[in-house]
N, C-alpha and C positions, 0 to 999 in steps of 0.2 A: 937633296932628295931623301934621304936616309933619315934628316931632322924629320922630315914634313912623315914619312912613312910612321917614326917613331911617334909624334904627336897624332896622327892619325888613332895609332893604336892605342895610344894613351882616351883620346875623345872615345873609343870602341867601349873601354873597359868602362870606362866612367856614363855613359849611358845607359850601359848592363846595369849599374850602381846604382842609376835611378830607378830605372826598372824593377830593381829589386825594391828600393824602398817605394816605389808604385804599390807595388804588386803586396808589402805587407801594410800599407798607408791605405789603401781600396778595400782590401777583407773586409770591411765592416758592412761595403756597399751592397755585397752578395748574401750575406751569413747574420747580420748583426741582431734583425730579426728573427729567423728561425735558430738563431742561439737565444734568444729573450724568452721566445715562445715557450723553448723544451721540442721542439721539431725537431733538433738533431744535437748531439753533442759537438761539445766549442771543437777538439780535436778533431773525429768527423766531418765537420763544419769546412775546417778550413784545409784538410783532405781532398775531399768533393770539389771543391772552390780552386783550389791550384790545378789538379786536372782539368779541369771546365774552361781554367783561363789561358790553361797552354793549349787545346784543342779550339780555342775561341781566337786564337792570335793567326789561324791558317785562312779564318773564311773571307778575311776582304781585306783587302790594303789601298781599300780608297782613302782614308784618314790620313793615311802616311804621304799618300801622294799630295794632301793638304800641306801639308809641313814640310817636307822636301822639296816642291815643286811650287808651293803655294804661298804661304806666311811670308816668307822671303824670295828677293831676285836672286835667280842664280846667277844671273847676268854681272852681277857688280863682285864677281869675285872674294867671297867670305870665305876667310881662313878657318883653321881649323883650329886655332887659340882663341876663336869668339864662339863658335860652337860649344870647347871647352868651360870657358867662363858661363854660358847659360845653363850648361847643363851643374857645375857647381854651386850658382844660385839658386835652380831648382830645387836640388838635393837638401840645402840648408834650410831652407821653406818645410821641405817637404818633414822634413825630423823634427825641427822649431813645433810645427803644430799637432803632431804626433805626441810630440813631450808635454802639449798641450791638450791633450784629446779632442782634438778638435777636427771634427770633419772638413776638412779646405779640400781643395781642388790640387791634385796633383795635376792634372793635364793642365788646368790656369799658372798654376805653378812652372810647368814646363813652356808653355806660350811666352807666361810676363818673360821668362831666364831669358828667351830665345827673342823677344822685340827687343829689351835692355841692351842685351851685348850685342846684335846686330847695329843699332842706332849708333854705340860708339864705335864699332870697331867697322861699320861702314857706312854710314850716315840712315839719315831719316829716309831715302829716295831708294834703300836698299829693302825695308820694308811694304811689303803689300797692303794697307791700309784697307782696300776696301775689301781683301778678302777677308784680315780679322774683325771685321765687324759682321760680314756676313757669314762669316762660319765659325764663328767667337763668341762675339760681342751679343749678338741677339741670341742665340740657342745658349746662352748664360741667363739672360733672363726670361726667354720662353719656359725652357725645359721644367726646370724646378716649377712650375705653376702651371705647367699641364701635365705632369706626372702627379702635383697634390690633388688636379680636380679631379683626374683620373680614379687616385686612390680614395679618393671620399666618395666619389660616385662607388664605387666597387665595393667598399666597405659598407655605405649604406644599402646596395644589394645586398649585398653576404647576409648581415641580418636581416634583411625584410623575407627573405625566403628562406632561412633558418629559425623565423621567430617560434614557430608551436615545437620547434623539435628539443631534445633536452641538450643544455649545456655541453653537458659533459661527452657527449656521443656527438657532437656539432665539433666541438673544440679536437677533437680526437681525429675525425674529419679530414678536418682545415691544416692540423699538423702532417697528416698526411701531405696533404696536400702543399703543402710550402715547401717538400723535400726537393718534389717537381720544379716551384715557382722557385726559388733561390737556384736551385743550381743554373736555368734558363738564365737567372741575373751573370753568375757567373760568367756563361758562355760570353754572353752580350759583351761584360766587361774584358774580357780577352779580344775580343774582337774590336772594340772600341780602343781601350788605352793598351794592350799590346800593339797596337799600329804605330802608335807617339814614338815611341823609339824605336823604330823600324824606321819611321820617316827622321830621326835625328842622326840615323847613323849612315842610313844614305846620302843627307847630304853633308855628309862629311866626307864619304869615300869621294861623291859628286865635287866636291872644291878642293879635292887633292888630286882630282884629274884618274880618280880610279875604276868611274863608273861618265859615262857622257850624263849629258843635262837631263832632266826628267826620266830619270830609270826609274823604276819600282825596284820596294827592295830583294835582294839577290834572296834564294829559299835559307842560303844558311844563317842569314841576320834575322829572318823571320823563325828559325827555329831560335836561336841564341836568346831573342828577344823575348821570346814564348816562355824557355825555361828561367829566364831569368825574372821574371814576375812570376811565375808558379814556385819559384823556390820563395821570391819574398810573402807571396801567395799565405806558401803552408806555414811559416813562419807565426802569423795570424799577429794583427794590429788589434791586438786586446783594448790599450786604451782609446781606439774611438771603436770597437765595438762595442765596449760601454757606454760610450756617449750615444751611437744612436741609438742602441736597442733598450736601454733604461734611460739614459740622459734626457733623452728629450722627451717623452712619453710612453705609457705603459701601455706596450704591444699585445693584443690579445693574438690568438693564433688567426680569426678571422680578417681581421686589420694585417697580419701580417705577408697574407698569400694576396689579398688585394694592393700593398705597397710591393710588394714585388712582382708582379705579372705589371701592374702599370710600370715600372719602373725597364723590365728587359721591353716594356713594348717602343716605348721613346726610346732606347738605345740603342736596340738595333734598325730601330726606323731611319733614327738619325746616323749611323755608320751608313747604311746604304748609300744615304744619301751624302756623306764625306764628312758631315759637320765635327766639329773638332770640339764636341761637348762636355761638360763634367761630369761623368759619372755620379761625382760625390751630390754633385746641387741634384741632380735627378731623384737620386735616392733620399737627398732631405726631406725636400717638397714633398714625395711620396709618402714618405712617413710623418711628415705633420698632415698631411690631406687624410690619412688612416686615422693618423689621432685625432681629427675634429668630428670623423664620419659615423663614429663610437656612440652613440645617445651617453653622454655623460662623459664621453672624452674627453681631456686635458692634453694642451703641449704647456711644456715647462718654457715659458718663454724668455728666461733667462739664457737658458741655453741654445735657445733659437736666435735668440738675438748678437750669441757671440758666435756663435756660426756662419750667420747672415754678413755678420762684420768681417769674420775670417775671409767669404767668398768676395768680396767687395774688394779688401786688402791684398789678397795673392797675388793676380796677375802686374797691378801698381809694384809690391815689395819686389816680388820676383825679379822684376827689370828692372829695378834701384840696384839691385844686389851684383846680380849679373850683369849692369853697364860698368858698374866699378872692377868687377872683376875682371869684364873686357879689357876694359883703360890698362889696368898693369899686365895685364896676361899679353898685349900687344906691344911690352917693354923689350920681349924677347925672353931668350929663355928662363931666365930670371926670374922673369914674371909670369911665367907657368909655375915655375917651382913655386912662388909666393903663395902661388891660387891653389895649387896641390894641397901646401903644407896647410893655407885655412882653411879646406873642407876636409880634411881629415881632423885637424883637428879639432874647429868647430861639428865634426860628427861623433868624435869621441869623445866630447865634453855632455853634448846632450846626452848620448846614450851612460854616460857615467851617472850624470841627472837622475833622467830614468829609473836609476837602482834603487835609490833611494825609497820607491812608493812602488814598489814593481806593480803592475795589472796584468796578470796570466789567466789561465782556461781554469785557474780555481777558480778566482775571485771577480769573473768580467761580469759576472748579473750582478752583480751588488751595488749598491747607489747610496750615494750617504746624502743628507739634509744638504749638504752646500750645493748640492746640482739641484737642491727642487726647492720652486717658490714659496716664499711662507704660507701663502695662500693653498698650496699645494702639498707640503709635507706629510698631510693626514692620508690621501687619496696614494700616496707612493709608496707607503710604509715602508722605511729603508732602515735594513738593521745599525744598529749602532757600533757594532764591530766592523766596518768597512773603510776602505781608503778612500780616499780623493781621486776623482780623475783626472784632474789637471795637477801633475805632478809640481 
C-alpha cells in the first residue's frame, strides 16, 4: 500500500508537469493574435492569460468526467504505472513540438499518452472506443473547420461594415476590442484543457482505491490543476506564439477579434457539452479562416501544412510513446524508475536545445523568410535580423 500511495503521488506531480507544460504549450491559443496585432503586450499577454485560465479551470468538469470516467473502463482495473507512462509520453510530445514551434494538440497529446499505455498495460477491451471517436475523433475534425468558417465569416463582416471608416481609427477599434475577445479565449481554455488533468489525476486516485468509481474531481485537484497551467500559462510558449500569430499569416487587428470570438465560441460550446476538443486545431482553423476572410489575405501554407501534419501525428505518436513506456513502467519498480529517468531527461535535453535559438517576449513578432513561402516573402516583410522558429 505505501508503494501504490507513493506512485500515486509520483502520477499527482507528473500531471501537474503536464499541465504546466499545457498551460505554457496553449499560450499561443489565447494571446498569439493580439500579441501580433499590438493589442497587448507579450508579458501582459500572458498575465491576463494565466489568471483567465486558472479562473477558467472552476466553471465545468464535464471534460474531466470524459477522461476519468469516459476514455477508459474503470472496471478492468488500471494501475497507476500506466496512467504514469501516458502522462510521460504526453509531456515528451508535448516539449518535442514546442522545440518545434509547432502548434500540436496537447489535449491529442494527452488522449494518444492515455489510449497507448492503457492498451498495453490492460488490453484493447479496457479502452472505450466509441466514446474517443465521439468525443475525439470527430470534434478533431469538425472544430478547426467550423471555427475557420466562423472566422472568415466574421472577418468578412468586420470589413464590410468598417469599409467607409479610416484605417487607422477601425484598427484602433478592433485592438480594443481583442483585449475583451483573447482574454474570453482564455477563460474557454481553462475550462476546456484545465479539465484534462483534473480528469487524469482522478483517475488515478479512482485505481488506487482512493476515490469510488466515477467521482468528479475533489476542489483541491481542480485548484492544483488551475494553478498549475496558470503558472505554465504566465510562463508564455513564445515559440508557437510566433508560429501562429506571424508563422502562418499576417493578423490584422480586425482578422484578429474575429479568430478569437469564433474560437472561445466552439470551446465553450463544446466543454458544455464534454467534448474532449483541441483547443490548439480550433484556434488554427480560426486563424487561417481570418486569414483567407482579409481581401488579399494569405496563409503561409507551408506552415499550415506542418501543423496539419503535427495534429494528424499527436494523438498516433503519443500512444506509440506511452504504450512503450507502459510495457517497461509495468516491469515494476524499475521500470518506473527507467520511465522517470527518460522524461527527465529527454525534457532537459529539449529544453537545453531550446537555448540555442531562444524565442522570448523580445523577439516573438519576428518571422524570417524560412516560415514564408517564396511566393509570399514580399507580402511578410520579415526583417533579416531574426531567428528561426523551429529551433
Amino acid at each position: 500500500m505505501e508503494h501504490i500511495t507513493f506512485l500515486v503521488a509520483v502520477v499527482i506531480v507528473t500531471a501537474l508537469a503536464f499541465d504546466f507544460t499545457n498551460g505554457f504549450h496553449d499560450t499561443a491559443n489565447a494571446m498569439a493574435t493580439s500579441i501580433a496585432t499590438g493589442a497587448l503586450r507579450p508579458k501582459v499577454a500572458v498575465t491576463i492569460s494565466a489568471i483567465l485560465n486558472f479562473a477558467g479551470a472552476f466553471l465545468s468538469v464535464k471534460v474531466a468526467g470524459t477522461i476519468s470516467g469516459g476514455i477508459v473502463n474503470e472496471k478492468t482495473g488500471l494501475h497507476p504505472e500506466v496512467i504514469f507512462a501516458a502522462l510521460a509520453g504526453a509531456i515528451l510530445w508535448n516539449l518535442l513540438t514546442w522545440l518545434r514551434g509547432l502548434p500540436s494538440s496537447s489535449s491529442h497529446a494527452l488522449y494518444g499518452g492515455l489510449i497507448g499505455a492503457t492498451v498495453v498495460g490492460a488490453g484493447l477491451h479496457a479502452v472505450n472506443f466509441s466514446v474517443v471517436v465521439t468525443k475525439i475523433l470527430i470534434p478533431a475534425v469538425a472544430s478547426p473547420v467550423v471555427a475557420g468558417l466562423a472566422a472568415w465569416g466574421a472577418t468578412k463582416a468586420a470589413y464590410l461594415i468598417t469599409r467607409k471608416a479610416g484605417e487607422a481609427a477601425t484598427e484602433k477599434g478592433f485592438r480594443k476590442g481583442q483585449i475583451a475577445s483573447s482574454s474570453l479565449v482564455s477563460l474557454a481554455h481553462g475550462t476546456s484543457d484545465g479539465q484534462k488533468t483534473m480528469g487524469i489525476i482522478t483517475l488515478a486516485l479512482i485505481s488506487a482505491g482512493a476515490l469510488p468509481k466515477h467521482s468528479m474531481p475533489p476542489t483541491w485537484v481542480i485548484v492544483a490543476a488551475g494553478a498549475a497551467m496558470a503558472l505554465g500559462t504566465y510562463m508564455g510558449g513564445w515559440r508557437i506564439i510566433r508560429s501562429l500569430g506571424k508563422g502562418l499569416t499576417e493578423v490584422r487587428p480586425p482578422q484578429g477579434l474575429a479568430s478569437e470570438t469564433a474560437t472561445a465560441a466552439v470551446i465553450l460550446t463544446s466543454s458544455h457539452m464534454g467534448y474532449g476538443l483541441s483547443t490548439t486545431q480550433v484556434v488554427g482553423g480560426g486563424v487561417m479562416g481570418a486569414g483567407l476572410g482579409r481581401s488579399g489575405g494569405k496563409v503561409r501554407w507551408n506552415m499550415a501544412r506542418r501543423m496539419v501534419y503535427s495534429w494528424g501525428l499527436t494523438l498516433p505518436a503519443a500512444a506509440a510513446v506511452s504504450g512503450a513506456a507502459a510495457f517497461v513502467a509495468d516491469q515494476g519498480t524499475w521500470g518506473v524508475l527507467v520511465v522517470g529517468a527518460a522524461l527527465v531527461l529527454g525534457a532537459g535535453a529539449m529544453w537545453l536545445i531550446s537555448r540555442r535559438t531562444p524565442v522570448t517576449a523580445a523577439n516573438v513578432n519576428e518571422v524570417t523568410p524560412v516560415e514564408v513561402a517564396p511566393t509570399q516573402t514580399a507580402a511578410a516583410t520579415p526583417s533579416p535580423a531574426t531567428t528561426t522558429v523551429a529551433a
